[in-house]
C-alpha beads as a LAMMPS data file, in Angstrom:
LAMMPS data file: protein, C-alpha beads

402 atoms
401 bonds

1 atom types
1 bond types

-500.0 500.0 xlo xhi
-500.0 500.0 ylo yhi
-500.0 500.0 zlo zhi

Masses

1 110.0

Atoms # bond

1 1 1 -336.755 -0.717 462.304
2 1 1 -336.027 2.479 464.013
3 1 1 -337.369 4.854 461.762
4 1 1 -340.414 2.496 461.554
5 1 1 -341.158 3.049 465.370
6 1 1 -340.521 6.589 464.667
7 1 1 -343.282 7.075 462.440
8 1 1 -345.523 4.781 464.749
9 1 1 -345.099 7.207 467.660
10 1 1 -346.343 10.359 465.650
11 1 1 -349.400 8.411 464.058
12 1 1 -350.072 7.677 467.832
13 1 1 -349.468 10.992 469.231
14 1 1 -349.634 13.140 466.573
15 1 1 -353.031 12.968 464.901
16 1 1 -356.190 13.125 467.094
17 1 1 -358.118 10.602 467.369
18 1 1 -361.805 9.669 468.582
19 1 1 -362.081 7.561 471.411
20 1 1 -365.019 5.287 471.423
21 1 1 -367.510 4.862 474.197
22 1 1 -367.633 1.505 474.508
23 1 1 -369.863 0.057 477.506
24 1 1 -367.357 -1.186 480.603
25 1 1 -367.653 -0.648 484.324
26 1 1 -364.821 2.468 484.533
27 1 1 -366.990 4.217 481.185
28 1 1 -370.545 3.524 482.148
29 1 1 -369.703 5.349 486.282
30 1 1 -368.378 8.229 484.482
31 1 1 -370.600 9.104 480.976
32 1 1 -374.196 9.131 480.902
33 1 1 -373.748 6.835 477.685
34 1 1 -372.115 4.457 475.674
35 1 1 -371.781 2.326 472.775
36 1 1 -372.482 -1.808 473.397
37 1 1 -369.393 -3.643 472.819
38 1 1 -371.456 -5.106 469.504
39 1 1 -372.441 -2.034 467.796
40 1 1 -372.133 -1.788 464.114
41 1 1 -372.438 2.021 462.388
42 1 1 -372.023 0.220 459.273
43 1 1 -375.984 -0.982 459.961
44 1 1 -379.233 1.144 460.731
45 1 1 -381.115 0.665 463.958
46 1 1 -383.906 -0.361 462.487
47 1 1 -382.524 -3.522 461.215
48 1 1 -382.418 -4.462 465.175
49 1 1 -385.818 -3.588 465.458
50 1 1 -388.024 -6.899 466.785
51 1 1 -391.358 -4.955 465.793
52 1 1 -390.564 -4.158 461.907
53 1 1 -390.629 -0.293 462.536
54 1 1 -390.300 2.339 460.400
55 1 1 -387.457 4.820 461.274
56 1 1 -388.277 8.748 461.611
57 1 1 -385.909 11.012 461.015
58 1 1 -386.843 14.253 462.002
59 1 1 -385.103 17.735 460.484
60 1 1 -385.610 21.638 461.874
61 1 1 -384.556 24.319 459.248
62 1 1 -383.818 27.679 461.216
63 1 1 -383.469 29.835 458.475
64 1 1 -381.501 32.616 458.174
65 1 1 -382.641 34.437 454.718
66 1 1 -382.141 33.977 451.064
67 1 1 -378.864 35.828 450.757
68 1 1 -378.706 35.476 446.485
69 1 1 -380.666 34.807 443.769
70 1 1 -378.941 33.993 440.787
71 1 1 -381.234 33.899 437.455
72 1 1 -378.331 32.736 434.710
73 1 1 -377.788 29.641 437.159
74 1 1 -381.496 29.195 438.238
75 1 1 -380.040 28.852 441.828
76 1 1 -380.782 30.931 445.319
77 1 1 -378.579 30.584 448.507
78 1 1 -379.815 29.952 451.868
79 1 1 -377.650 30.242 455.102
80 1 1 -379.191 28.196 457.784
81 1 1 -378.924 25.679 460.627
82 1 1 -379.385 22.284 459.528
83 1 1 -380.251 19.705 462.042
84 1 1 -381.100 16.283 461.854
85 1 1 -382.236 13.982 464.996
86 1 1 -383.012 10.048 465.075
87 1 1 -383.113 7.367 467.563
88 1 1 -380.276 5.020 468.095
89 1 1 -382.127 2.121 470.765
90 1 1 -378.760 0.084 470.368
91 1 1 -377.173 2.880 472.928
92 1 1 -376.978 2.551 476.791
93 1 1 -378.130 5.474 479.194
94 1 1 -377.450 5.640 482.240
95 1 1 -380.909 7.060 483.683
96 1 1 -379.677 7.573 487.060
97 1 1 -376.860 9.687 485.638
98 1 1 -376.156 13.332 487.260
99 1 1 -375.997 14.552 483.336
100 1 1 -379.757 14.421 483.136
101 1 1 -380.566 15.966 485.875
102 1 1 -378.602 19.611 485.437
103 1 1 -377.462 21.464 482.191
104 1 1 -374.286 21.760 483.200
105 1 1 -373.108 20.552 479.376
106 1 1 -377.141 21.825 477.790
107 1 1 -380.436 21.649 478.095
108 1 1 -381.821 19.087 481.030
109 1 1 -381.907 15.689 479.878
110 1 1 -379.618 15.900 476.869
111 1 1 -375.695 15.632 477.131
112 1 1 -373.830 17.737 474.505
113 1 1 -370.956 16.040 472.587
114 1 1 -368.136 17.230 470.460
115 1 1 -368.907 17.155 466.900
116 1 1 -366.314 14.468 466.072
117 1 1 -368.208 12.520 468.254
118 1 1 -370.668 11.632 465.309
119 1 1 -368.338 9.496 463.756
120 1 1 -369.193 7.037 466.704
121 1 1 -372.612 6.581 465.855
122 1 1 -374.685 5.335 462.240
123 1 1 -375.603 8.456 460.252
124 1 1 -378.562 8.220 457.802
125 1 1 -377.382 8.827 454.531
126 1 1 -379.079 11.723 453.287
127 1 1 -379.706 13.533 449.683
128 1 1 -380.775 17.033 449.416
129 1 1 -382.303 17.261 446.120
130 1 1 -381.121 19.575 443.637
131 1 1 -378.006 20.287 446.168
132 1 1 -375.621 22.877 443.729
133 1 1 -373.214 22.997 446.914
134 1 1 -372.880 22.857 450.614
135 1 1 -370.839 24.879 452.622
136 1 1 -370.204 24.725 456.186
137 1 1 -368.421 27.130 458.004
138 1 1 -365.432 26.729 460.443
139 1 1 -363.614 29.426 462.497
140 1 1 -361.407 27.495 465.081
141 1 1 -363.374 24.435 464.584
142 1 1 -366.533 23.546 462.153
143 1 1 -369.763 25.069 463.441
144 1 1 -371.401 22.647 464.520
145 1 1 -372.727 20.644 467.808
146 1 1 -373.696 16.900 468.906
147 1 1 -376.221 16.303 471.739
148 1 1 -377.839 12.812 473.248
149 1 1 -380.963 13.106 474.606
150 1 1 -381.958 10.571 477.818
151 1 1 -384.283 9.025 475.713
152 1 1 -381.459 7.817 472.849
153 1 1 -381.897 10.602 470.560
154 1 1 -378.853 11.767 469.004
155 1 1 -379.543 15.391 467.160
156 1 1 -376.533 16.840 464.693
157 1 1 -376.581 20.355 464.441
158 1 1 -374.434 22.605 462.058
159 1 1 -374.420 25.899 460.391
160 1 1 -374.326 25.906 456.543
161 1 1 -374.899 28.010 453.455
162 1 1 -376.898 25.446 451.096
163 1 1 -377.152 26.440 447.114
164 1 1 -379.939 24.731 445.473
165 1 1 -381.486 24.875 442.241
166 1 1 -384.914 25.977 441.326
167 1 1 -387.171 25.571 437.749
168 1 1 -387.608 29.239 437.049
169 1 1 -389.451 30.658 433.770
170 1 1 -388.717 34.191 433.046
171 1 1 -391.220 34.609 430.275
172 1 1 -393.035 37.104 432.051
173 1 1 -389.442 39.129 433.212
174 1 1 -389.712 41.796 435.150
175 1 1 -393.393 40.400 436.653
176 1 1 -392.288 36.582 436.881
177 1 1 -392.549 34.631 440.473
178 1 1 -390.991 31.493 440.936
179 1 1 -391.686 28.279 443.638
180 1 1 -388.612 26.754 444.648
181 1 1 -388.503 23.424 446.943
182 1 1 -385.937 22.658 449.565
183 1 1 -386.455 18.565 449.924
184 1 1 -384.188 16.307 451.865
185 1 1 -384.592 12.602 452.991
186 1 1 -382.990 9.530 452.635
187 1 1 -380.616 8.422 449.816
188 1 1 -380.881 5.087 450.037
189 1 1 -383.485 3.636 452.099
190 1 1 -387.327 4.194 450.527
191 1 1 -390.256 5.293 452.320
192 1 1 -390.807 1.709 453.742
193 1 1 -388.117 1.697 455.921
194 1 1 -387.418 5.752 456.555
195 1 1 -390.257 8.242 456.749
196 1 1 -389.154 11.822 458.476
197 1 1 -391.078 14.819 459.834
198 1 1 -389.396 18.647 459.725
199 1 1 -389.735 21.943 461.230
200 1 1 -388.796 25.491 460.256
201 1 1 -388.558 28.513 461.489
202 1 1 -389.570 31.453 459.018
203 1 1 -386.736 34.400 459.660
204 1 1 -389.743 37.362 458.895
205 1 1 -391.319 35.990 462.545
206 1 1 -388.422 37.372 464.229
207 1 1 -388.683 41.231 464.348
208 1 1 -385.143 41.727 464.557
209 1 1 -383.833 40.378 461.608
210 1 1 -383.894 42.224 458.220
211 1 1 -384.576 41.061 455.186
212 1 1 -381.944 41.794 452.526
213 1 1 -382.119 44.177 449.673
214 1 1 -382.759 41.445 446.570
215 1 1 -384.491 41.707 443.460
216 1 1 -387.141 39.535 445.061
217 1 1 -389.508 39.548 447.841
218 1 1 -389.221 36.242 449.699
219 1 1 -391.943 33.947 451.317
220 1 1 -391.602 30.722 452.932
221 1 1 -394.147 27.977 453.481
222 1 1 -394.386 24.549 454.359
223 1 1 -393.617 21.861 452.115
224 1 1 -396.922 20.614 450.324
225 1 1 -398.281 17.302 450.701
226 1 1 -397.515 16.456 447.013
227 1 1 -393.766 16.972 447.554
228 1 1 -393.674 14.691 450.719
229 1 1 -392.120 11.999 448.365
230 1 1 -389.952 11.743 445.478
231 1 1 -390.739 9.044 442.701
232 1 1 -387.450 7.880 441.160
233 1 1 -386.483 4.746 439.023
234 1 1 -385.247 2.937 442.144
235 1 1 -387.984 3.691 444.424
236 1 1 -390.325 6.037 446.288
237 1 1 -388.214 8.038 449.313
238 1 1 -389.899 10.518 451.927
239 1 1 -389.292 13.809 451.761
240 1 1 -389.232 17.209 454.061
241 1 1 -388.596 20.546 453.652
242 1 1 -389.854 23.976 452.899
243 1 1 -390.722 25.915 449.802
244 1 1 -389.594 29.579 448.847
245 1 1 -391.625 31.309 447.354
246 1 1 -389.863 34.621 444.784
247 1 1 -391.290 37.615 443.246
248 1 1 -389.477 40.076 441.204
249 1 1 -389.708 43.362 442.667
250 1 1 -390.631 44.908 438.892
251 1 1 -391.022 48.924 440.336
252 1 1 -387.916 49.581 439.717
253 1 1 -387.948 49.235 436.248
254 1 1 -391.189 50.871 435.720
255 1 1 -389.623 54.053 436.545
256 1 1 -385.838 52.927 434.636
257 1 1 -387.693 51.380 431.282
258 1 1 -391.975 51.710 431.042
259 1 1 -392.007 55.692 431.972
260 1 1 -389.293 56.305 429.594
261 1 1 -390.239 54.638 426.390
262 1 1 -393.878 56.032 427.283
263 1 1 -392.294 59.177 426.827
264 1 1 -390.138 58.428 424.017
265 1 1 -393.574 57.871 422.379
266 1 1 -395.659 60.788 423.356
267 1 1 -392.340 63.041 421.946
268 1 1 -392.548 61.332 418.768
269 1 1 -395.960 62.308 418.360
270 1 1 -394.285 65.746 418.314
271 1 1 -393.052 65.276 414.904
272 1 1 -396.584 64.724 413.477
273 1 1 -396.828 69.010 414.704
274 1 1 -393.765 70.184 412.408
275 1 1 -394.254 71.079 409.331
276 1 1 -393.544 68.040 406.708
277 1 1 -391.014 70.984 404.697
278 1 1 -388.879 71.077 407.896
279 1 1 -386.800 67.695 406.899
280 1 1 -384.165 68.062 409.030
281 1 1 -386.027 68.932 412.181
282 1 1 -388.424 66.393 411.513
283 1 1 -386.630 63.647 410.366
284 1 1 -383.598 63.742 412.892
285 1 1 -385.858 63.699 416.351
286 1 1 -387.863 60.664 414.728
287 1 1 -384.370 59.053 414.029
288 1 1 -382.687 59.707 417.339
289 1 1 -385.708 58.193 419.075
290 1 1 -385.585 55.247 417.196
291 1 1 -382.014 54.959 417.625
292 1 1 -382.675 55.647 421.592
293 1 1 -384.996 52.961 422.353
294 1 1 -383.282 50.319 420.152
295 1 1 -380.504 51.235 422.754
296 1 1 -383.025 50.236 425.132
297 1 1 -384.022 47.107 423.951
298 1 1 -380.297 46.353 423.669
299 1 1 -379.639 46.869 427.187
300 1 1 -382.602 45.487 428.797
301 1 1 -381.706 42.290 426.482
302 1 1 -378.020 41.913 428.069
303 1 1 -379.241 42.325 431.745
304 1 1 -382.527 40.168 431.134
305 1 1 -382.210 36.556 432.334
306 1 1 -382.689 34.266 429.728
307 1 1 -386.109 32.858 429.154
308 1 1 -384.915 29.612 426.857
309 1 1 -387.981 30.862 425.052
310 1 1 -388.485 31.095 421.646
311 1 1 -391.325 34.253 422.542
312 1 1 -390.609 37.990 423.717
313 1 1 -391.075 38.658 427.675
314 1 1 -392.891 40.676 428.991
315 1 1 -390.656 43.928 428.876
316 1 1 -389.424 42.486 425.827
317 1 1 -392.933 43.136 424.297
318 1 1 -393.721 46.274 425.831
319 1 1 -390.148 47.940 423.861
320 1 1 -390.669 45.843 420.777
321 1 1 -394.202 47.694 420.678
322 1 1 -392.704 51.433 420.777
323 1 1 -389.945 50.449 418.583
324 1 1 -392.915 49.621 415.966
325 1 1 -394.985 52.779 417.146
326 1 1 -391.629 55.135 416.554
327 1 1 -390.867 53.059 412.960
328 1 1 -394.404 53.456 411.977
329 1 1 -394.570 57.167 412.559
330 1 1 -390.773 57.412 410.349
331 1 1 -393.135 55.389 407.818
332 1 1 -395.367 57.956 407.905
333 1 1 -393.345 60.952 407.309
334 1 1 -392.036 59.105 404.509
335 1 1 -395.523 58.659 402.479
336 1 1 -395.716 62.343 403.407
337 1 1 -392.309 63.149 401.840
338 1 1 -392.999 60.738 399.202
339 1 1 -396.604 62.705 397.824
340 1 1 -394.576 66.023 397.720
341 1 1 -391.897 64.070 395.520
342 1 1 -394.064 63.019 393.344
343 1 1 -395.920 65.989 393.424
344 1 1 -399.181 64.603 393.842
345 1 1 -400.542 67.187 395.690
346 1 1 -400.486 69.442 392.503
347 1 1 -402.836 66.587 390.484
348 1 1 -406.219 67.675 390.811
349 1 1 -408.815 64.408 391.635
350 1 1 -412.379 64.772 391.227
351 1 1 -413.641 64.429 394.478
352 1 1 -416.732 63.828 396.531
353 1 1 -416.670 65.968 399.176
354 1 1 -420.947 65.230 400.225
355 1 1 -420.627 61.560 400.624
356 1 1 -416.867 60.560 400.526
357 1 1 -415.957 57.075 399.382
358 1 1 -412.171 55.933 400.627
359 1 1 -411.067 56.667 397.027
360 1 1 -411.942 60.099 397.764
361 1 1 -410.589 59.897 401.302
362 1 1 -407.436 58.891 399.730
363 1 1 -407.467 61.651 397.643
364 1 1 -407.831 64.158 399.947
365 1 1 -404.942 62.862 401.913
366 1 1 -402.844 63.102 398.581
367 1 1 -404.240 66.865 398.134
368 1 1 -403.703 68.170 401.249
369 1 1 -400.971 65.661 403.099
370 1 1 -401.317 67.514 406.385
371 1 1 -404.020 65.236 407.203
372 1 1 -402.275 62.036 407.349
373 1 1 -400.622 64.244 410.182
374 1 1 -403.642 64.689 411.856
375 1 1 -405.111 61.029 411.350
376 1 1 -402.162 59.970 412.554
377 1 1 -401.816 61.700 416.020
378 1 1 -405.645 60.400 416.841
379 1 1 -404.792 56.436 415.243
380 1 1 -401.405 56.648 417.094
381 1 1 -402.242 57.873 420.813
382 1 1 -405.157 56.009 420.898
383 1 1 -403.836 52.714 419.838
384 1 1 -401.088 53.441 422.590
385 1 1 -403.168 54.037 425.344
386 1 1 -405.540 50.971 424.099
387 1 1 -402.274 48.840 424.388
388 1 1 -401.218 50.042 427.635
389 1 1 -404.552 49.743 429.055
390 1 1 -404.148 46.261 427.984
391 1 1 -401.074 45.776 428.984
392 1 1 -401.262 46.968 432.725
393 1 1 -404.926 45.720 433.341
394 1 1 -406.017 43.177 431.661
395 1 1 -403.070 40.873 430.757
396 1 1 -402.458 38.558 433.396
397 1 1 -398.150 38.252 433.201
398 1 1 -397.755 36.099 436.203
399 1 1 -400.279 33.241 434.890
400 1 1 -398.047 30.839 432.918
401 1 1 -395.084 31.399 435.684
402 1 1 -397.715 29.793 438.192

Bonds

1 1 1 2
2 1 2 3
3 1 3 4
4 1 4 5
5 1 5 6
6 1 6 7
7 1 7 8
8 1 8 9
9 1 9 10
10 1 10 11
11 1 11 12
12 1 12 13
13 1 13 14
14 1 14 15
15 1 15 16
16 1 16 17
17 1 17 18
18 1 18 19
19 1 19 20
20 1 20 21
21 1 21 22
22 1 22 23
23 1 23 24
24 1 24 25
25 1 25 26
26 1 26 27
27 1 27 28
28 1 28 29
29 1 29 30
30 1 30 31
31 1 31 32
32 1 32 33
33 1 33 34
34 1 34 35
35 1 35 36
36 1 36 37
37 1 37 38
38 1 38 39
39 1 39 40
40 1 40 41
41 1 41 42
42 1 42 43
43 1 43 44
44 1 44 45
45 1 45 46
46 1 46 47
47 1 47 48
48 1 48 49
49 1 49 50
50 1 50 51
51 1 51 52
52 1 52 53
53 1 53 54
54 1 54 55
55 1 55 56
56 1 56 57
57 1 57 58
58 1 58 59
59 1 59 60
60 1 60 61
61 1 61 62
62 1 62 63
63 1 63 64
64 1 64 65
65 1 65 66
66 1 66 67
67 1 67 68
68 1 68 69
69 1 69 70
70 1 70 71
71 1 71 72
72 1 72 73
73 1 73 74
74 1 74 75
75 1 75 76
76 1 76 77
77 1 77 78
78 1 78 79
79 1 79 80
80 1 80 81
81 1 81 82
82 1 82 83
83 1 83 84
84 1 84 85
85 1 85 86
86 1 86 87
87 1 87 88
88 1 88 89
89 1 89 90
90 1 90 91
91 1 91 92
92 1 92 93
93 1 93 94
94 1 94 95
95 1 95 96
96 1 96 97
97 1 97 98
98 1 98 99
99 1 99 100
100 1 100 101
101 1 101 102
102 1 102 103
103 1 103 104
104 1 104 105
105 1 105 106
106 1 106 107
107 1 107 108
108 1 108 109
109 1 109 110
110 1 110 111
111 1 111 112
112 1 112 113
113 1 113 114
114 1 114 115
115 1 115 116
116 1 116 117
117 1 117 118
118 1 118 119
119 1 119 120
120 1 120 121
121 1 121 122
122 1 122 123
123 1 123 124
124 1 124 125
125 1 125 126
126 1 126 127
127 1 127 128
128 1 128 129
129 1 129 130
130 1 130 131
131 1 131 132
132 1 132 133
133 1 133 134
134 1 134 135
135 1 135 136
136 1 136 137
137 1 137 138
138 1 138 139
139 1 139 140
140 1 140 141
141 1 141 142
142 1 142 143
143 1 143 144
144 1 144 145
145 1 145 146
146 1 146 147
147 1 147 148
148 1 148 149
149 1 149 150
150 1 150 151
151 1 151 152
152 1 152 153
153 1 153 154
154 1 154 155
155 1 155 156
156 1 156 157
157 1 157 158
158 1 158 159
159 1 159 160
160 1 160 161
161 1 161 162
162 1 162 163
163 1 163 164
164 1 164 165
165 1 165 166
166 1 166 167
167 1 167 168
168 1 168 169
169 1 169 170
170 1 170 171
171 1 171 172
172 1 172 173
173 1 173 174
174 1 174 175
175 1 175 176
176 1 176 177
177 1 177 178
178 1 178 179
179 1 179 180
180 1 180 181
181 1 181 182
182 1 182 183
183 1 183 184
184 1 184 185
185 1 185 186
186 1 186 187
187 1 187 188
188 1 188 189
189 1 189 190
190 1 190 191
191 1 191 192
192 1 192 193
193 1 193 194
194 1 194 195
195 1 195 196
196 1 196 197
197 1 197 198
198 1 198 199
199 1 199 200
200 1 200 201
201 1 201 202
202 1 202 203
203 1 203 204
204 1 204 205
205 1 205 206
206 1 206 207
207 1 207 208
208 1 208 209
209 1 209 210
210 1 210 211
211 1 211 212
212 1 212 213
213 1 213 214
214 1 214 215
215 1 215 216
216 1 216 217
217 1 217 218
218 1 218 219
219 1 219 220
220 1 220 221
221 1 221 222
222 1 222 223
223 1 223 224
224 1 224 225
225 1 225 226
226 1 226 227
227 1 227 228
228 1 228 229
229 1 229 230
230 1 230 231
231 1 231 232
232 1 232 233
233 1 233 234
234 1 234 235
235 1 235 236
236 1 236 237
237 1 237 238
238 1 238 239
239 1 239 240
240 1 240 241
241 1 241 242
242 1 242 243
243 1 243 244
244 1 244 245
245 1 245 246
246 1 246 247
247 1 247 248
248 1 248 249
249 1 249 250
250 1 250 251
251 1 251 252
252 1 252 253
253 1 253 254
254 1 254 255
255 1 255 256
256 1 256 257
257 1 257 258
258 1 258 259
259 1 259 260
260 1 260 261
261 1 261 262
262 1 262 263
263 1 263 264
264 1 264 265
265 1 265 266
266 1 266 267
267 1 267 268
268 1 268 269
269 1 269 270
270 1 270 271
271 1 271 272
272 1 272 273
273 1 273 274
274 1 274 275
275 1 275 276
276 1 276 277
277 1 277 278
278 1 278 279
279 1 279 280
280 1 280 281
281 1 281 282
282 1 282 283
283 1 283 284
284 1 284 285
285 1 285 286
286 1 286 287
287 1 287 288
288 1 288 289
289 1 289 290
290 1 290 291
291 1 291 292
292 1 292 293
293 1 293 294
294 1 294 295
295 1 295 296
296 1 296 297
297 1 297 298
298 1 298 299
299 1 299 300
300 1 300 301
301 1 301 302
302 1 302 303
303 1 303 304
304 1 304 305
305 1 305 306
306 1 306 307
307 1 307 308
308 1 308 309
309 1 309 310
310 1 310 311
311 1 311 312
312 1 312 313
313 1 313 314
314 1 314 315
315 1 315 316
316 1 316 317
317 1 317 318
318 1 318 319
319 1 319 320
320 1 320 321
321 1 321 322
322 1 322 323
323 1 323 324
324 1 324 325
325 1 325 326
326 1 326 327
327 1 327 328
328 1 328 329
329 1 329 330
330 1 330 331
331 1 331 332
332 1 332 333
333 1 333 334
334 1 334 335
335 1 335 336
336 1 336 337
337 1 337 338
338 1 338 339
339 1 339 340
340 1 340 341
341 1 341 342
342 1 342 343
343 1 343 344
344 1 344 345
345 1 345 346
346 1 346 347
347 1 347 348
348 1 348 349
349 1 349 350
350 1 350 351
351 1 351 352
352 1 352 353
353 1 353 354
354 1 354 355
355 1 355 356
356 1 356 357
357 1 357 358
358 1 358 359
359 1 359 360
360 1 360 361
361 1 361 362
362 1 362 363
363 1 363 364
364 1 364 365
365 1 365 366
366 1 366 367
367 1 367 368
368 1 368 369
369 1 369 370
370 1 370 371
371 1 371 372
372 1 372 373
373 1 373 374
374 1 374 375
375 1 375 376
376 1 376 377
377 1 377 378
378 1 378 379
379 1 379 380
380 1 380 381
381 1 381 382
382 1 382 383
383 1 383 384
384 1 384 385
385 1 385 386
386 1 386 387
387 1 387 388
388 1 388 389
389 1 389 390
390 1 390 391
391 1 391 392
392 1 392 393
393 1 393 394
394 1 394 395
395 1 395 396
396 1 396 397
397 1 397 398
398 1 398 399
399 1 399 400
400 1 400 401
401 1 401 402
């Protein structure tokens, strides 16, 4: 019996507790609110509504930036301060109260509360959709604040770091942009009963804040009209929130990846110069190229996201295309090598030199080899430049990611 009035004391004393606000003459002289002796938190306010209302819940976003991007997850990171405000009508102000008058506790006509004090009060029950994780942050206590407005508006503010996932298709890697939505509302009550309206504040409209060094340049908007409610199995819910809007910042690897294989190509074009007798010279800068940019390829692969595509990306493409261009001119050298083999220079053809057929063309190519060389450089350059023209002009890489 002892030891069980021990461990009754330290429940008591020990562990803090929250002391509820109920309405009596002592509480009601000294806060500028409290709870009726009948309130439930278990039920909504609106259920106590005579009229049928709807209930608004209203959110503000003050963002701070998009502090990762992570493509193998398809998920970005936003620090921010979350708040949420609704009306409670079942609480009892005291309008003549000296709280609403000053901000001695915050702003004029609101009364800021501890935290903990939310536990008090009904919370709606909310779902941020595609929520990865939530993190708040503490130091002594948890960042964040409770205030109750004259007008029975209780507003929950706190600082998080929300990671949400976002649809992203990297089939046009490095020039691929991506949409991502930020949507909360309610998790259980439908659009009939809770509606909600949101604000935001974009971080670039504050001078003094700088955006960090990502892979993406980052844009936010306001949520579209389409995405103001999500169709599920159970029901049709409002929704609120922003959108961010990514773009790969691809100038980086124009100067790591495009400029180099552009000149891995023009150097290979070298070879078509040297003499086809000079095998070693000839053959060994055509192989280290190839070797070089299949290196290339190799590492762009491993630091690539991962389309889930069964096609090439865009970079993907671009390295596939000199590996062919470097192959093809190896190809070359080796019909080149191949006619002084088989000696087929030495046959003598009976040739048409006034009005050439491609017989005779052919012929002349196996009589004097040097001018595959020479039909090569033209058919190779200008098929390169034709595909980079292409390539950086008219080929529109951001199309299917929109």
């Amino acid at each position: 019996m002892k030891l069980l009035s021990v461990v009754l004391f330290a429940i008591v004393h020990l562990f803090p507790t929250i002391e509820t606000q109920t309405c009596s003459t002592s509480v009601s002289k000294k806060l500028p609110w409290c709870l009726p002796k009948n309130y439930d938190k278990k039920k909504p306010p609106f259920l106590f509504d005579d009229e049928g209302q709807t209930m608004n819940i209203h959110y503000a976003f003050s963002i701070r930036e998009v502090s990762e991007v992570i493509d193998s997850e398809q998920t970005l990171e936003i620090p921010m301060y979350f708040t949420v405000a609704w009306t409670d009508d079942r609480l009892v102000v005291d309008q003549t109260h000296r709280a609403w008058k000053k901000s001695t506790t915050g702003p004029v006509n609101e009364s800021t509360e501890d935290a903990e004090t939310l536990k008090l009060f009904w919370k709606p029950n909310l779902e941020i959709y595609g929520l990865q994780e939530f993190k708040k942050h503490n130091i002594l206590n948890e960042m964040a604040g409770l205030r109750i407005s004259r007008s029975k508006v209780i507003t929950f503010d706190i600082k998080v770091t929300i990671v949400i996932s976002c649809q992203m298709d990297f089939n046009d890697y490095p020039f691929d942009d991506h949409t991502c939505f930020f949507q909360v509302g309610s998790y259980f009550y439908d659009k009939n009963s809770v509606t909600c309206s949101s604000e935001f504040h974009d971080p670039k409209s504050k001078s003094n804040i700088l955006e960090r060094n990502l892979q993406h340049s980052v844009k936010f908007k306001k949520l579209r009209r389409s995405r103001g409610v999500v169709r599920l199995q159970s029901g049709e819910y409002a929704a609120c929130g922003f959108e961010v809007f990514l773009r790969r910042k691809h100038e980086p690897l124009i100067y790591q990846i495009y400029i180099p294989c552009c000149l891995f190509i023009t150097v290979s074009w070298i070879s078509f110069i040297i003499d086809p007798k000079v095998i070693p010279g000839r053959m060994s800068l055509l192989v280290i190229l190839f070797l070089v940019i299949i290196n290339v390829f190799n590492n762009v692969r491993s630091n690539a996201p991962s389309s889930g595509s069964t096609k090439l990306n865009a970079i993907d493409g671009f390295i596939m295309t000199c590996i062919f261009m470097i192959f093809s001119a190896i190809i070359e050298y080796a019909l080149i090598l191949s006619i002084f083999t088989l000696k087929l220079d030495e046959v003598e053809y009976n040739i048409n030199t006034t009005k050439p057929n491609i017989r005779d063309r052919i012929c002349m190519i196996l009589k004097n080899p040097r001018r595959l060389d020479i039909y090569s450089i033209i058919l190779f350059s200008s098929c390169f430049a034709i595909y980079n023209f292409n390539y950086w002009v008219f080929m529109d890489h951001g199309s299917r990611a929109r």
